[in-house]
LOMILUM-996853 format. One record per residue (C-alpha): x, z, y. Coordinates in steps of 0.2 Angstrom, whole numbers, plus 5000, padded with zeros to 4 digits. Example, Ala and Ser with C-alpha at 12.3 -4.5 7.8 and 13.67 -1.06 7.14 Angstrom:
2
506250394978/506850364995/
END
This chain:
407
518550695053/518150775035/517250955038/518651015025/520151055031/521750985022/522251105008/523851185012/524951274997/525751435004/525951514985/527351494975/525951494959/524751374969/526151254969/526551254951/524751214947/524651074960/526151004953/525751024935/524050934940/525050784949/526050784932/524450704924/524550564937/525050384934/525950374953/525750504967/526050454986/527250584994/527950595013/528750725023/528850755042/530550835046/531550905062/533750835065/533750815083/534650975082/535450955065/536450855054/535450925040/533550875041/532551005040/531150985030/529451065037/528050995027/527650885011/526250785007/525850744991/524250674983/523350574966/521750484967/521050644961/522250774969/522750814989/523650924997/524950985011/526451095004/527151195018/529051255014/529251335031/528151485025/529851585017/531351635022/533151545022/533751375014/533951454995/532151524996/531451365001/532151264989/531851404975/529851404981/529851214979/530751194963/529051124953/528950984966/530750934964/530350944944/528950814948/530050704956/531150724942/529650664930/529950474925/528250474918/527450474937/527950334951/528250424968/527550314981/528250324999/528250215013/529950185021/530650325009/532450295011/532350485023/531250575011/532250524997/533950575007/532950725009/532550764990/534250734987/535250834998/534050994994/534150964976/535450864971/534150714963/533450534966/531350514964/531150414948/530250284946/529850244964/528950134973/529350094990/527850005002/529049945015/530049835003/528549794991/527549725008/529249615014/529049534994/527349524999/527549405015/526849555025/528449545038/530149625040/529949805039/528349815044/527549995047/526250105038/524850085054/524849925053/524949895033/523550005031/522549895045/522949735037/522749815019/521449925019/520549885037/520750045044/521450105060/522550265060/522750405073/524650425076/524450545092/525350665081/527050575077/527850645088/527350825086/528350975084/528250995063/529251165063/528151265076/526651365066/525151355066/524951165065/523451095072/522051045064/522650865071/524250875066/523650925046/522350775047/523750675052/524850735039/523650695025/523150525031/525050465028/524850495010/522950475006/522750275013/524350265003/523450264986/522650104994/524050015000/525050044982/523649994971/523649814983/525149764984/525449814966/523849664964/524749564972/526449564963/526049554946/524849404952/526149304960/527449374947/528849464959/528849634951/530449594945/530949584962/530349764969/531149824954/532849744960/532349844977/532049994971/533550004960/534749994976/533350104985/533750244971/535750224971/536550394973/538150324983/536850284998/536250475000/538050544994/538850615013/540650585008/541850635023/543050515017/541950375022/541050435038/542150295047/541250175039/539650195048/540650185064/540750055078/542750025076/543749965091/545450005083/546649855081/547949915069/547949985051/548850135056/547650175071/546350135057/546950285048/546950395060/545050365063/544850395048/545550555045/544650635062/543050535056/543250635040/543550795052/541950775061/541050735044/541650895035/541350995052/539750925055/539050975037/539651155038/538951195055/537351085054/537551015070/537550815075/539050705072/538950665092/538850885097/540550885088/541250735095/540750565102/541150405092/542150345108/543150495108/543850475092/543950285095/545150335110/545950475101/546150365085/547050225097/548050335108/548650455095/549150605105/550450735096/550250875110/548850965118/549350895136/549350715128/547550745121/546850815137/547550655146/546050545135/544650525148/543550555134/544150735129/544150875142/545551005144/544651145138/544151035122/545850985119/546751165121/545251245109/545351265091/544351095088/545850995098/546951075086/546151025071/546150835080/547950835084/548150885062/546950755059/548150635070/549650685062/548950645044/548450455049/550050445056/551050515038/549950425028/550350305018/549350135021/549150065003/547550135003/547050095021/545849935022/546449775031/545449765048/544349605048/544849515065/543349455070/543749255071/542649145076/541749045063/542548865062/541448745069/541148645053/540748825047/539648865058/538548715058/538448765040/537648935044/536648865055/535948725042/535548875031/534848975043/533548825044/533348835026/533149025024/531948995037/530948875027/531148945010/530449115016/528749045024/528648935008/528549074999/527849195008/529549345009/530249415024/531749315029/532949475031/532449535013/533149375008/535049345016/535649435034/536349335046/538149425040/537749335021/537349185029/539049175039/539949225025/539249095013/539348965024/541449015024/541449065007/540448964991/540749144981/540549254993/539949444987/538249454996/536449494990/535849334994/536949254979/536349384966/534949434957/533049354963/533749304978/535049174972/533549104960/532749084975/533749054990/535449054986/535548904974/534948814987/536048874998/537548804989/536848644983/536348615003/538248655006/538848554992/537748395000/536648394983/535148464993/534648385012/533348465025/531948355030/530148355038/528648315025/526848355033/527548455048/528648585038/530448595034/530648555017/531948505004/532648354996/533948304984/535348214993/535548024990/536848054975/535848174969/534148054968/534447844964/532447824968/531947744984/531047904989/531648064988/530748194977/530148344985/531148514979/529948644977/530148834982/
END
């Protein structure tokens, strides 16, 4: 452990001048440790940040409410405003919903580890420990993960901790940046990071909360009535700052969305809603959000996918390609799952132009071309020195012997 304790910025003038020295930076690494068991909002508790030549721990907790908080840390959110630096996170997709919600932006440029490691061959999804073990051969403490981050003081463990997410980050950056450029995917992250910094994935629209839901509704009309108390929860949720599930559970509006009570005795019937709920104000706001699916109009009310089975020629397609994703990503050295989802898979297998990420951009050079060409019988699997590999199809090659298909 260093003698020096982690600098911590309390001072609204000590973090201008950090910032305005991280300004000067090529890339900076950033994290954040937040709190939302008890939320719907995360509440932030601490920032790290750090250069090669600048590091530091910015603590928001030390003012007031939510508008002082995000007035003390308006230089940070200016740096992650600055195009001119690459923010560097690990897994960022929470930190970046983070930055958004409090200030309304996306970091630009970024640079996301997780993802850049996956192009990298280092695994699906793998994690910051063990990157920074393979990367940099160094073993980190993570005793403190699971720490309280919104109790003060924090331990001396606990800063340590803290600073450690961001300072072995400048390592693992500056590495796997080596390694794209040297095998030539940059292009690739790029693609990543573009879908990474998409505002419609950190927007909390009410309108389509349903669509993160588990649905067990078999009709368009049921269908719209989820909708609208999914919407209810959504809007409900935000304004008190409490958990989706403390207002109520996904099965309850399932059952309520099916059943579609129009009384307060018909409501408290559902085995998932009690009396008491169903006769508050809350079961009257259900019982209007009921009404609404049932008066709406269903023009704008998505068809329900039935959930077939595949048919069996199809399936023996998605399998074959499920071989082949298997083979094209140990070829190349790319996490399967960054590639092409079982979900893509299926719905290539049924559909030559279907609208999946495995038939667009890098990863239809790569995978998806093939994928079609093996479904087209232009392309056959094969073995050749123990591996699976590809070769033209018979039409495709006259000569005796097939020629290998590289990549």
């Amino acid at each position: 452990m260093n003698d020096q304790p982690p600098r911590i910025i309390t001072q609204s003038r000590d973090l201008a001048e950090l910032c305005g020295a991280l300004a000067k930076a090529d890339y900076i690494t950033v994290d954040t440790e937040f709190m939302r068991e008890s939320t719907y909002w995360p509440k932030l508790c601490l920032i790290q940040v750090a250069s090669r030549e600048v590091e530091a721990l910015i603590d928001p907790l030390v003012v007031g409410d939510l508008a002082a908080q995000i007035a003390f840390l308006r230089p940070f959110f200016d740096l992650m405003a600055n195009e001119n630096v690459v923010k560097v996170f690990h897994s960022g997709r929470q930190d970046i919903e983070i930055i958004y919600h409090l200030a309304g932006l996306i970091p630009k440029p970024v640079f996301d580890t997780q993802i850049a490691a996956m192009v990298c061959g280092f695994g699906e999804s793998v994690g910051y420990v063990s990157l920074v073990n393979k990367l940099c051969r160094t073993k980190l403490d993570k005793t403190s993960r699971f720490t309280d981050w919104s109790r003060r003081p924090l331990s001396r463990n606990q800063l340590d901790y803290a600073l450690a997410d961001v300072t072995h980050l400048r390592d693992v950056y500056e590495k796997l940046r080596r390694k794209l450029r040297a095998n030539r995917r940059e292009p690739w992250l790029a693609e990543e990071m573009a879908d990474l910094t998409d505002p419609a994935n950190y927007a909390m629209t009410p309108e389509d909360a349903w669509k993160r839901m588990k649905l067990k509704v078999r009709t368009r009309r049921q269908l719209a009535v989820l909708m609208e108390i999914a919407a209810w929860r959504e809007r409900l949720a935000q304004e008190v700052n409490q958990p989706r599930p403390r207002i109520l559970k996904d099965d309850a509006i399932n059952d309520v969305a099916i059943q579609a009570p129009q009384s307060v005795e018909e409501l408290s019937r559902l085995r998932t809603i009690s009396e008491g709920f169903a006769r508050s104000a809350r079961g009257q706001e259900i019982l209007a959000a009921v009404a609404r699916g049932l008066e709406c109009e269903l023009d704008h009310v998505p068809e329900l996918k039935r959930g077939e089975p595949m048919p069996p020629q199809a399936q023996a397609v998605a399998d074959l390609l499920r071989v082949l994703l298997k083979a094209v990503a140990a070829r190349n050295d790319v996490a399967p799952r960054l590639i092409a989802t079982s979900d893509d898979l299926d719905k290539i297998a049924v559909d030559s132009e279907a609208d999946v990420h495995a038939l667009h951009g890098w990863r239809r050079e790569l995978f998806g071309e093939k994928a079609l060409a093996l479904k087209a019988g232009r392309l056959t699997l094969g073995i050749e020195d123990g591996q699976v590999t590809t070769f033209p199809s018979a039409a495709e090659d006259n000569t005796e012997r097939p020629q290998r298909a590289r990549g």
